[in-house]
N, C-alpha and C positions, 0 to 999 in steps of 0.2 A: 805504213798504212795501218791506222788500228782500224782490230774488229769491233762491228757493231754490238752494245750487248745482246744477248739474247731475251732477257727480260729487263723491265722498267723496274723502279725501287718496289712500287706501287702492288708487280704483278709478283714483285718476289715475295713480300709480305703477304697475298694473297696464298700464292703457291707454299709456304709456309704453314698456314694456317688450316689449309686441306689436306695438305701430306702428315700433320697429328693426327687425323683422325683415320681408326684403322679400315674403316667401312670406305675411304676412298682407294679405290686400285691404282695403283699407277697406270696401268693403260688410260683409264678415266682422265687422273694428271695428263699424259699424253698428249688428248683428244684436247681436251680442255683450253692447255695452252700451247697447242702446238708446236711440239718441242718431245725431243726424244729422251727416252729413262736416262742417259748418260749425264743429258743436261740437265736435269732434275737432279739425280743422283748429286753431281759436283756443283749445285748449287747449295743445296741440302748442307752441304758436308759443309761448305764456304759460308754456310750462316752460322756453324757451330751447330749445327741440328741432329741428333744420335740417328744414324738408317737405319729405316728398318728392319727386324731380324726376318728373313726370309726360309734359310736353312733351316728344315729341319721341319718347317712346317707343312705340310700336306692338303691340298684341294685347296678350300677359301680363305683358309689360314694364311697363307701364302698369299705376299701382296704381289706376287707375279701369276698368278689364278687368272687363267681364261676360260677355265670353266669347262675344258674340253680333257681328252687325254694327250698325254706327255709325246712329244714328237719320238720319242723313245720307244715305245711302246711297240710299235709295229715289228721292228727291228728285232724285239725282245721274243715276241711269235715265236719269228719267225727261227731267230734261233734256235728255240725249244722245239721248235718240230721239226727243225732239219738237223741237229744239233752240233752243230759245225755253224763256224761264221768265214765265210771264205765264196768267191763269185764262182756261180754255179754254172761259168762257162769257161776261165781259165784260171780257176784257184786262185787266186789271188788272195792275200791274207792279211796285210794291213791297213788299207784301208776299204770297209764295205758297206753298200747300201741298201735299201731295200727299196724293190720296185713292186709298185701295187701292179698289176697285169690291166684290171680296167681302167685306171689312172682314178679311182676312187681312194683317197687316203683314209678315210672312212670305214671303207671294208679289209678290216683286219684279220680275213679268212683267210688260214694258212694255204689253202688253194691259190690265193688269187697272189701270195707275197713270194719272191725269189730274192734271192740275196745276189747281188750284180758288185763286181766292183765300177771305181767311178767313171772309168772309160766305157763299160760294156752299156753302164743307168742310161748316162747320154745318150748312146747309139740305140737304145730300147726306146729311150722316149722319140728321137727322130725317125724311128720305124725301121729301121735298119735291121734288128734283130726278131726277125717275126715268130722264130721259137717262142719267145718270151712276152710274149704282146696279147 
């Protein structure tokens, strides 16, 4: 059974011709022709087209720019003000998350961030852990 393609000749020339110009984002591509950066990406590359350079570049430079801050970012706080990265209810040390306490990800106030590993985030978000809620 073959796959269907994902684009027409029609839509790849099109998709082509907006992915040169650096003012369109790929989310934009995305929305556009509905179709995720993977498949953009490995079409790109499958016409012979150079991708674009991403690293390195910062905010709207970056044609991965949503305009907001880095999912990162909280994390990073949060670290700095507890300074430790390890779950703040059984140590845990490779891998760690960070729970907003209002479920706001927005509010990157070291008050409201705790550093949870991945078993404790879950159980905090289904109410389980009402210390940290």
């Amino acid at each position: 059974m073959s796959r269907k393609p994902k684009l027409t000749k029609k839509q790849v020339v099109k998709l082509v011709s907006l992915y040169k110009n650096p003012k369109m984002s790929m989310e934009k591509l995305c929305k556009f022709f509905q179709i995720s950066d993977d498949t953009i990406t490995r079409t790109i590359k499958r016409e012979g087209i150079t991708a674009r350079k991403t690293a390195g570049f910062c905010d709207k430079e970056n044609s991965n720019w949503k305009g907001g801050l880095s999912r990162h970012y909280a994390k990073n706080v949060a670290m700095r003000h507890f300074k430790k990265n390890n779950c703040a209810i059984c140590g845990y040390k490779i891998s760690v998350d960070v729970h907003h306490r209002d479920n706001n990800n927005r509010n990157n106030k070291p008050d409201n961030l705790v550093l949870l590993c991945p078993n404790h985030h879950r159980e905090a978000h289904l109410g389980l852990l009402k210390s940290h809620k």
